[in-house]
Backbone as CSV, one residue per row, in Angstrom:
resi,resn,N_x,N_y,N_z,CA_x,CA_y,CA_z,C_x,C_y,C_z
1,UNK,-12.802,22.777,-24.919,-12.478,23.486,-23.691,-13.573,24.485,-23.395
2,UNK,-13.775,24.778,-22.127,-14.577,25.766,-22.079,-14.089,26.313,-20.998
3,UNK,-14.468,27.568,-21.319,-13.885,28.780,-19.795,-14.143,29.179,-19.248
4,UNK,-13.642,28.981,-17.653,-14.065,28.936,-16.442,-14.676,30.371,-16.666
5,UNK,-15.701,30.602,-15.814,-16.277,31.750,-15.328,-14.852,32.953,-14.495
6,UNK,-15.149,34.106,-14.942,-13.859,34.650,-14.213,-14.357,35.202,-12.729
7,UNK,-14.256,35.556,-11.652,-12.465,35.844,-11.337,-12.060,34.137,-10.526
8,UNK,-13.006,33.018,-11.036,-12.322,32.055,-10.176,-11.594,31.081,-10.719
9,UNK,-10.876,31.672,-11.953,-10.097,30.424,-12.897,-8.554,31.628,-12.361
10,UNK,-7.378,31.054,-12.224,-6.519,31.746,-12.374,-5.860,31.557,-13.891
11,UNK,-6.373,32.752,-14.286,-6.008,33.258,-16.236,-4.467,32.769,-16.524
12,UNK,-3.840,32.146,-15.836,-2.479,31.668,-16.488,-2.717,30.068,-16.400
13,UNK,-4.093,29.682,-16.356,-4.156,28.149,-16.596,-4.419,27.736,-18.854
14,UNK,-4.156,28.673,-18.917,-4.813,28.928,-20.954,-3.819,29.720,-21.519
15,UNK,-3.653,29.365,-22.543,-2.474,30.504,-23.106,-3.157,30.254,-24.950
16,UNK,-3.130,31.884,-25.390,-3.241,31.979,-26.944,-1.742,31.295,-27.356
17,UNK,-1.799,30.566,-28.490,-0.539,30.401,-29.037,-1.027,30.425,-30.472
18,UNK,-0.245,31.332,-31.272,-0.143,32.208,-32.644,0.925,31.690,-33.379
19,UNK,0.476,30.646,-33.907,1.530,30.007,-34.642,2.055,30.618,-36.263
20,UNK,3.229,31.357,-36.734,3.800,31.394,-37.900,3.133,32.832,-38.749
21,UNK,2.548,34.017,-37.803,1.645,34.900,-38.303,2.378,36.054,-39.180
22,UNK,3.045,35.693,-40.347,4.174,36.305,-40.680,3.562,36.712,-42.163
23,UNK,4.451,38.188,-42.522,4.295,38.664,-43.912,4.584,37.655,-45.282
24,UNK,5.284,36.610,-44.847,5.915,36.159,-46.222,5.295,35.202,-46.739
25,UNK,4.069,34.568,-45.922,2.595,34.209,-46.750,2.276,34.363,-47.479
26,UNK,2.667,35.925,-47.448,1.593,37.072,-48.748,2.518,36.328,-50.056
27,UNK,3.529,35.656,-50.254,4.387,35.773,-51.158,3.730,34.677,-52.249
28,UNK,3.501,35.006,-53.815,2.979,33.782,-54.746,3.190,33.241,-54.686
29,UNK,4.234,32.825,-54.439,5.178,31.294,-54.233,4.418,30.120,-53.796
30,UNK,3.434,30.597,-52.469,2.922,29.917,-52.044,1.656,29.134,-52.850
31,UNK,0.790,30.126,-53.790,0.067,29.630,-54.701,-1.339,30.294,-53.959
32,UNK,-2.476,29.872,-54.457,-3.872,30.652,-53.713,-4.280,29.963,-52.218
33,UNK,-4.698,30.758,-51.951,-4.915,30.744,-50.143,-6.581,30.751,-50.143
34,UNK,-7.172,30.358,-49.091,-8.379,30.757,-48.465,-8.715,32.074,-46.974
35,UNK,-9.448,31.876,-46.606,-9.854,32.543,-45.533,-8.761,34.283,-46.038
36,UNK,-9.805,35.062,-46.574,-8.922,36.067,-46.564,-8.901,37.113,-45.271
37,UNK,-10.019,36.619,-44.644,-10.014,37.497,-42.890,-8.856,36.752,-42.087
38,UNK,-8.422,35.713,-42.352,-7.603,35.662,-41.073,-6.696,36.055,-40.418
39,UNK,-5.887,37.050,-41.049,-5.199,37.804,-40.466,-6.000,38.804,-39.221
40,UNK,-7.193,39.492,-39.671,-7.968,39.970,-39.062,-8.537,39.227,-38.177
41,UNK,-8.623,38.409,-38.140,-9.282,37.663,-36.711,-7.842,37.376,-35.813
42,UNK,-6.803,37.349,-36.635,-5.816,36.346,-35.713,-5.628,38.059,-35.104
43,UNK,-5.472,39.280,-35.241,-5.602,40.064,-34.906,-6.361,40.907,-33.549
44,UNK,-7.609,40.260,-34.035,-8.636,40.573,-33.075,-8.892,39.589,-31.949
45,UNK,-8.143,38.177,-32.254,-8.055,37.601,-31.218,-6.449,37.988,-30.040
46,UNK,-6.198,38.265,-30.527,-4.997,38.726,-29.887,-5.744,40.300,-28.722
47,UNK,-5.805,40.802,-29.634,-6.353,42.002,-28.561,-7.691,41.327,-27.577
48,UNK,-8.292,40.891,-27.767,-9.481,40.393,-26.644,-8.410,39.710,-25.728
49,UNK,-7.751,38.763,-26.331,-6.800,38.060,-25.100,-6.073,38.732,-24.752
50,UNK,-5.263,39.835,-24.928,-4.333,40.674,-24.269,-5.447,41.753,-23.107
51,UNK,-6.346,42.067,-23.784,-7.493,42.782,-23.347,-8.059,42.040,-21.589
52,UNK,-8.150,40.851,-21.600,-8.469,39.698,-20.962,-7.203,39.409,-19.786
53,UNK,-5.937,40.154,-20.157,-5.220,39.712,-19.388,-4.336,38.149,-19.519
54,UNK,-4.578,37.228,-20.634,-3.868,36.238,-20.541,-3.157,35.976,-21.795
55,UNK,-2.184,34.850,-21.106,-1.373,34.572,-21.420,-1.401,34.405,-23.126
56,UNK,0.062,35.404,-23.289,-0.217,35.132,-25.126,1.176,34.640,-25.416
57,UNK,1.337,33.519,-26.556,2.664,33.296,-26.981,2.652,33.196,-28.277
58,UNK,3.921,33.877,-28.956,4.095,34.207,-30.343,5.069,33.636,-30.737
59,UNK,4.823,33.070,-32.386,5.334,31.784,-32.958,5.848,32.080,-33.992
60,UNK,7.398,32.016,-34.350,7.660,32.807,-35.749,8.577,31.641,-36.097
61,UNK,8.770,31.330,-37.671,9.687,30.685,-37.906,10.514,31.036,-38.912
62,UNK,12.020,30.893,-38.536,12.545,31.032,-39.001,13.335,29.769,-40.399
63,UNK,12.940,30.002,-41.134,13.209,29.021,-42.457,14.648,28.947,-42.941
64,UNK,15.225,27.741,-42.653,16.779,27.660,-43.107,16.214,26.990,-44.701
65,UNK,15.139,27.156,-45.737,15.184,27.034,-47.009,15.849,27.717,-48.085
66,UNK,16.835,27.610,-48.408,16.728,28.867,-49.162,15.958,29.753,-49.999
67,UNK,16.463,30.995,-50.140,15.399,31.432,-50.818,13.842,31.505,-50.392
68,UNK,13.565,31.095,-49.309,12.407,30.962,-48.321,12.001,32.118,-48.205
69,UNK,10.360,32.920,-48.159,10.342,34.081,-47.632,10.053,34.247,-46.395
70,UNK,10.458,33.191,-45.271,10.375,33.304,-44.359,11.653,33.582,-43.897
71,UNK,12.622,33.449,-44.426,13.773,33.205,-43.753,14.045,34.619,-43.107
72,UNK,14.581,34.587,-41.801,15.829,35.463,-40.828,16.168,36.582,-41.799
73,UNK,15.858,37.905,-41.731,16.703,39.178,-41.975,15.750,39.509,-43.635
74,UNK,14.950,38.757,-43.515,13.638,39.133,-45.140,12.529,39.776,-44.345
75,UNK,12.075,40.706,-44.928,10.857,41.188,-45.342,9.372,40.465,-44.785
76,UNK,9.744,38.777,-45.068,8.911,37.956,-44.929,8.780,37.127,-43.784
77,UNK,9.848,37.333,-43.290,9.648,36.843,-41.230,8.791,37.612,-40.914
78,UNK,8.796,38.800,-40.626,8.243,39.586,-40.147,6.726,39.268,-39.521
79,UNK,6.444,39.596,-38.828,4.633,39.496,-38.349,3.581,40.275,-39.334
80,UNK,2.751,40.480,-39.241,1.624,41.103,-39.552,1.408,42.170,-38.563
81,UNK,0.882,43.111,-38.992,0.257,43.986,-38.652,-0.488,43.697,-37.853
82,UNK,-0.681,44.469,-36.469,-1.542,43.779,-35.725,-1.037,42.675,-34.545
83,UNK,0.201,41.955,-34.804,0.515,40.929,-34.063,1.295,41.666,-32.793
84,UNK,2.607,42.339,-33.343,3.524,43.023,-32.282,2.854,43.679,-31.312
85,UNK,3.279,43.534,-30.035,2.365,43.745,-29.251,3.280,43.350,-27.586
86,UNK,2.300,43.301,-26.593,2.417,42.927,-25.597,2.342,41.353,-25.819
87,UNK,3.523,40.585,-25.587,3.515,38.875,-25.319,4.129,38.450,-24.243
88,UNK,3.561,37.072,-23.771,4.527,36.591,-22.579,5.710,35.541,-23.250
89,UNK,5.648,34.963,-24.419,7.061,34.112,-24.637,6.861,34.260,-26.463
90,UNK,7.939,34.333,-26.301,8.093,34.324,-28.608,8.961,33.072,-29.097
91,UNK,8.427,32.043,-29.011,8.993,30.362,-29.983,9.533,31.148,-30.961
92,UNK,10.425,30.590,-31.454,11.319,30.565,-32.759,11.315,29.081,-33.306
93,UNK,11.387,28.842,-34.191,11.323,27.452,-34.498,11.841,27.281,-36.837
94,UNK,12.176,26.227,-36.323,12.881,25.796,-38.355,11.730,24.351,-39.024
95,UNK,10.963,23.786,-37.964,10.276,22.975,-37.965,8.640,23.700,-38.118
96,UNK,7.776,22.271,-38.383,6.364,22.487,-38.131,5.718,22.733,-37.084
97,UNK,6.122,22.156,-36.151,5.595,22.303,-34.582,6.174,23.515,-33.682
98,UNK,5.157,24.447,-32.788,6.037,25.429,-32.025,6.586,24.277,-30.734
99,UNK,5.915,23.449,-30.528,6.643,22.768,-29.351,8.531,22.174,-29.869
100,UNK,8.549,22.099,-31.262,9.624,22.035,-31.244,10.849,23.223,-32.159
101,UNK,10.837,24.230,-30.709,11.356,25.343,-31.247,12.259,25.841,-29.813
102,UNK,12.509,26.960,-29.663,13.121,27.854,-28.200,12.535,28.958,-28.462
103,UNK,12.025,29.407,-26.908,12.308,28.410,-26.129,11.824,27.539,-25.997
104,UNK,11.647,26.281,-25.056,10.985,24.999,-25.308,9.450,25.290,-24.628
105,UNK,8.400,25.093,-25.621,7.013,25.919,-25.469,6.531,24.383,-23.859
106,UNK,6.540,23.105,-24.008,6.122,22.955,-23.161,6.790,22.953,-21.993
107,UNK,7.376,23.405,-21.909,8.245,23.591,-20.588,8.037,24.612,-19.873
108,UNK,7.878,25.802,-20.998,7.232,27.088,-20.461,6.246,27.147,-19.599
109,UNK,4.772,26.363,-21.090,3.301,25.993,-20.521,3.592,25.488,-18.927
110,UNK,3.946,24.625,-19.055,4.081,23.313,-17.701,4.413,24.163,-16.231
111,UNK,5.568,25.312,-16.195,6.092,26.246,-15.429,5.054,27.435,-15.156
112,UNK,4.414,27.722,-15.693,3.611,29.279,-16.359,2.015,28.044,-15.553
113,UNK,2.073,27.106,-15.653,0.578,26.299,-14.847,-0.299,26.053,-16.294
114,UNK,-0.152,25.989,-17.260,-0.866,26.232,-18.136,-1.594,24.796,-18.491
115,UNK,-3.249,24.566,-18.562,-3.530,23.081,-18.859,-4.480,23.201,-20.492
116,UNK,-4.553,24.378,-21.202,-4.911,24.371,-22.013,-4.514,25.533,-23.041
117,UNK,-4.852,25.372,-24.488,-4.076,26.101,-25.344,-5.219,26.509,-26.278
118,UNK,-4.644,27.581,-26.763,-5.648,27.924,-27.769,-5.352,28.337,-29.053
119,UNK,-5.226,28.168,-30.251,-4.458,27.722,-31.314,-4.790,28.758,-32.616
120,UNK,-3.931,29.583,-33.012,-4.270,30.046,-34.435,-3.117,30.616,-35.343
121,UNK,-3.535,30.708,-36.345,-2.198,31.476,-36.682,-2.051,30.300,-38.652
122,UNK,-0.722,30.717,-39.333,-0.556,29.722,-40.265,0.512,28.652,-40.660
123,UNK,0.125,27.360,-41.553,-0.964,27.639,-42.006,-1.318,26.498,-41.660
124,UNK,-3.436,26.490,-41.318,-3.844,25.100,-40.916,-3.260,24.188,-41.041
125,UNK,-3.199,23.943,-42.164,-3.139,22.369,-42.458,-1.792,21.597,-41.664
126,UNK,-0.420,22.442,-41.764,0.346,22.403,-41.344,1.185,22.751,-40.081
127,UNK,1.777,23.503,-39.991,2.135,24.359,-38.509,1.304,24.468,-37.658
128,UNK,-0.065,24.873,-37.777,-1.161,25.180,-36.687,-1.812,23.417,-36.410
129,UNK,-1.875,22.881,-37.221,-2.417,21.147,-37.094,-1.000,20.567,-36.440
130,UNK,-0.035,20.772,-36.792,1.145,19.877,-35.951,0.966,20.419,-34.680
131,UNK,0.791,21.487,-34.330,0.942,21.970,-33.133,-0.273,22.226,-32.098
132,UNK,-0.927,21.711,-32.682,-2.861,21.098,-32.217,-2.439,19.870,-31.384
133,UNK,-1.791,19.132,-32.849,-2.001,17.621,-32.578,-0.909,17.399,-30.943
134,UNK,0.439,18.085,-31.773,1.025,17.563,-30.418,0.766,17.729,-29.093
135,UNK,-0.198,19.239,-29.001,-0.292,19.809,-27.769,-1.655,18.693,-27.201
136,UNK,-1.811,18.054,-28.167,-2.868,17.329,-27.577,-2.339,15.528,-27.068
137,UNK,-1.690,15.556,-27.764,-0.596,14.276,-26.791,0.199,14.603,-25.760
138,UNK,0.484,16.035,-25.921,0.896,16.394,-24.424,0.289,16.164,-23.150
139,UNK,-1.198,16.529,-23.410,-2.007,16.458,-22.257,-2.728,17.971,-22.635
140,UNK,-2.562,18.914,-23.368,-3.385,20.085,-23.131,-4.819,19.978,-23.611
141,UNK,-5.727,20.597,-23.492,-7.205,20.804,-24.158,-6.587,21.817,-24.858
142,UNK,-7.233,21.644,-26.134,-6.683,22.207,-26.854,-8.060,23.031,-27.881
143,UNK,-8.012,24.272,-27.968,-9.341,24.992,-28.975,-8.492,25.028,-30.276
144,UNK,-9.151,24.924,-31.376,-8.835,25.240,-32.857,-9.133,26.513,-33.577
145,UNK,-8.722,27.679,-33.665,-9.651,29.039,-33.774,-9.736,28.758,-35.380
146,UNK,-10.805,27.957,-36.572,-10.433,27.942,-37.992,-10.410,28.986,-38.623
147,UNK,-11.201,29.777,-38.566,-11.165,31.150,-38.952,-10.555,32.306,-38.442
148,UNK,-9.421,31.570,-38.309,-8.454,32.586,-37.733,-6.811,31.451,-38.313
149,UNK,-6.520,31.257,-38.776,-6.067,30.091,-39.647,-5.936,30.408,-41.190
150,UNK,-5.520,30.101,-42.322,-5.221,29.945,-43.525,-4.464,29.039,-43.985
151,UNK,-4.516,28.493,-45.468,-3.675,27.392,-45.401,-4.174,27.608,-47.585
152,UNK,-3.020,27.155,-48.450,-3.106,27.580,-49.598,-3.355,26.219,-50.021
153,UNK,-3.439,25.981,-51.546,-3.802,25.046,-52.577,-2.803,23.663,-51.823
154,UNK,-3.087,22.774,-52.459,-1.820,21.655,-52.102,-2.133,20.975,-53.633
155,UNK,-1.372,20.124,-53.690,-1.337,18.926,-54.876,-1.283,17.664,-54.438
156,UNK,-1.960,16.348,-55.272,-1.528,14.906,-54.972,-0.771,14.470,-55.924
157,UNK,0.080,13.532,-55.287,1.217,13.028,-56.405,0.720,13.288,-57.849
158,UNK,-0.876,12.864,-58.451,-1.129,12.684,-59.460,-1.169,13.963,-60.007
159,UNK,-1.024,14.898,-59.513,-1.081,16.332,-59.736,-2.440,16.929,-59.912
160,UNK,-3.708,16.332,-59.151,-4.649,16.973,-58.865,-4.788,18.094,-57.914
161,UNK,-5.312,19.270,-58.084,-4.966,20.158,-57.554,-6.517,19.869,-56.096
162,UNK,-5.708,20.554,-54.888,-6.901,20.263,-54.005,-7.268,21.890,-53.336
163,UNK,-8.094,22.710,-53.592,-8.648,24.193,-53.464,-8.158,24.193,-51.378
164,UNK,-7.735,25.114,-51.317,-6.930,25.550,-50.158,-8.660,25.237,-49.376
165,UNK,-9.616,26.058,-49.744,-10.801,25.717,-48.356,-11.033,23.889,-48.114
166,UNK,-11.159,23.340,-49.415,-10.610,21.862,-48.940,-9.932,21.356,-48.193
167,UNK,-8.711,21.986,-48.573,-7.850,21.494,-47.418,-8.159,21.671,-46.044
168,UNK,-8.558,23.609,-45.645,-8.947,23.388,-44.461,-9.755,22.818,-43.808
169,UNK,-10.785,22.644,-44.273,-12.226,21.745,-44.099,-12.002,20.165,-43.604
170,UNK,-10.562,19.792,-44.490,-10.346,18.319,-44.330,-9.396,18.160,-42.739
171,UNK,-8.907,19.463,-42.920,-7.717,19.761,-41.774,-8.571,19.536,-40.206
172,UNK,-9.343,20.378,-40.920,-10.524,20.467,-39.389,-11.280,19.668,-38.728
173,UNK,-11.713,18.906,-39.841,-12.698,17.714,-39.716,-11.754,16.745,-39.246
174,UNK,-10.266,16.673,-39.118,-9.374,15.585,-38.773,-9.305,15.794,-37.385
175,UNK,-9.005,17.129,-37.030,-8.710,17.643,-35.941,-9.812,17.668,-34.540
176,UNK,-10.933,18.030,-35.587,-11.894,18.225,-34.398,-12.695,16.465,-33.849
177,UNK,-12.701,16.561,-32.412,-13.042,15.340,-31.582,-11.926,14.824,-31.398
178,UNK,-10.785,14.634,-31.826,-10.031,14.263,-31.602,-8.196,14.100,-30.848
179,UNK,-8.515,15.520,-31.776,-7.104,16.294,-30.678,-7.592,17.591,-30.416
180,UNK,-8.693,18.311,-30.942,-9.211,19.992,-30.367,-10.710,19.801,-30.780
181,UNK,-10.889,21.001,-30.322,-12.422,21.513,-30.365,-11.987,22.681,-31.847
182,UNK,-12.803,22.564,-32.596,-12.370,23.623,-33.661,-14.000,24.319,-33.590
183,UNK,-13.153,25.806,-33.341,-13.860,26.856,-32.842,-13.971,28.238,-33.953
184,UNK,-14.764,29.377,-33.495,-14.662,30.436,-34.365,-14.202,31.311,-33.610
185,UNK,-13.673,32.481,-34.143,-12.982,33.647,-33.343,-14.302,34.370,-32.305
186,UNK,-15.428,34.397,-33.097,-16.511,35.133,-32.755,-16.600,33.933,-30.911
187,UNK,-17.259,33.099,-31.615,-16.879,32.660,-30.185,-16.224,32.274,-29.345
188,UNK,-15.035,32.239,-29.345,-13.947,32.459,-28.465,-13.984,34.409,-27.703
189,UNK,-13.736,34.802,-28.649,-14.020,36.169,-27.976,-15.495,36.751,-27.421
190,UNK,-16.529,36.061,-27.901,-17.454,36.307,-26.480,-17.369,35.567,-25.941
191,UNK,-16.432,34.299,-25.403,-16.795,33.708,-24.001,-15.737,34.664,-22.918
192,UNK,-14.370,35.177,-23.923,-13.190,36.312,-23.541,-14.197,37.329,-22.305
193,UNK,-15.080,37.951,-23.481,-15.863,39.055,-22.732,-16.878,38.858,-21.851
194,UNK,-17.518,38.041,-21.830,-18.454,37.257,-20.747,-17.407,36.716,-19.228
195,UNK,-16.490,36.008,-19.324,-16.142,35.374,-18.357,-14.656,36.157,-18.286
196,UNK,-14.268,37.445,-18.850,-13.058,38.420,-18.467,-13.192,39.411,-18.647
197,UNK,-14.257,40.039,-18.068,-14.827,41.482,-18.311,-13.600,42.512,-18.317
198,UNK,-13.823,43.235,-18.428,-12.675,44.852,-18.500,-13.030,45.442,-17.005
199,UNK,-12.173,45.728,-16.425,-11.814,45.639,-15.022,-12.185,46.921,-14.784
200,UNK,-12.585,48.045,-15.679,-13.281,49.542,-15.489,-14.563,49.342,-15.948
């Protein structure tokens, strides 16, 4: 995707969507992680786009696992630091995908004019890649922000262990050409400031 020059794109044709940016990541359970900035970028992308004026939607899920540290009324739903904020719609969702959550995200997009998305949040491989992929059978253009993303160790049946930057690397390389453009925060937020200047 690339972005229109401003003031002649109307800014509700793109929307940030922040998929799963929650405290209960932090939890061992999960096992070792990569990208230790991404909270900080998913951060700093949020303020350039709020900064920018467009459309932001926030993605939390709520985990009917038990014992989940995501689950409803823990510690570990919660957002990150940095996220709460000014938003235009907040998905809830028990699944991988925000499109399949409430409220119903493409229905929103579709109403709101929206023909492209812009993707970050955790974790790659999973939640943020389901919700790449689908938005890209939807019909959206879709950006990949990777470094703004995280995603921890995984295992294969045989119990080889596969290092979390692997994974993302493999995540990305699936993703990109095919259902998104996988992008960096750095540049996403200078095309933000180039083509949505600050209005003082």
């Amino acid at each position: 995707m690339t972005i229109a020059p401003h003031p002649d794109t109307d800014p509700n044709d793109r929307a940030l969507v922040v998929v799963d940016p929650q405290r209960g990541f932090l939890d061992p359970s999960w096992g070792p992680r990569d990208n230790p900035v991404a909270e900080r970028n998913i951060a700093r992308l949020l303020e350039a786009w709020r900064d920018a004026g467009l459309l932001v939607v926030l993605v939390r899920h709520d985990s009917v696992v038990d014992g989940s540290p995501l689950a409803p009324g823990t510690p570990g739903n919660a957002f990150h630091d940095g996220v709460d904020g000014p938003h235009d719609l907040l998905v809830t969702k028990t699944v991988n995908s925000a499109f399949y959550g409430s409220p119903n995200l493409h229905d929103w997009l579709q109403a709101e004019g929206v023909s492209a998305v812009t993707i970050c949040g955790i974790t790659t491989d999973h939640c943020c890649s389901t919700t790449a992929r689908m938005a890209a059978n939807l019909g959206y253009a879709v950006d990949f922000v990777l470094d703004a993303t995280h995603c921890h160790d995984r295992q294969l049946p045989d119990g080889t262990v596969i290092p979390a930057a692997e994974v993302a690397r493999a995540a990305a390389a699936s993703l990109h050409g095919e259902f998104a453009t996988v992008r960096s925060t750095d540049e996403v937020i200078a095309e933000l400031a180039e083509h949505y200047p600050p209005s003082d």
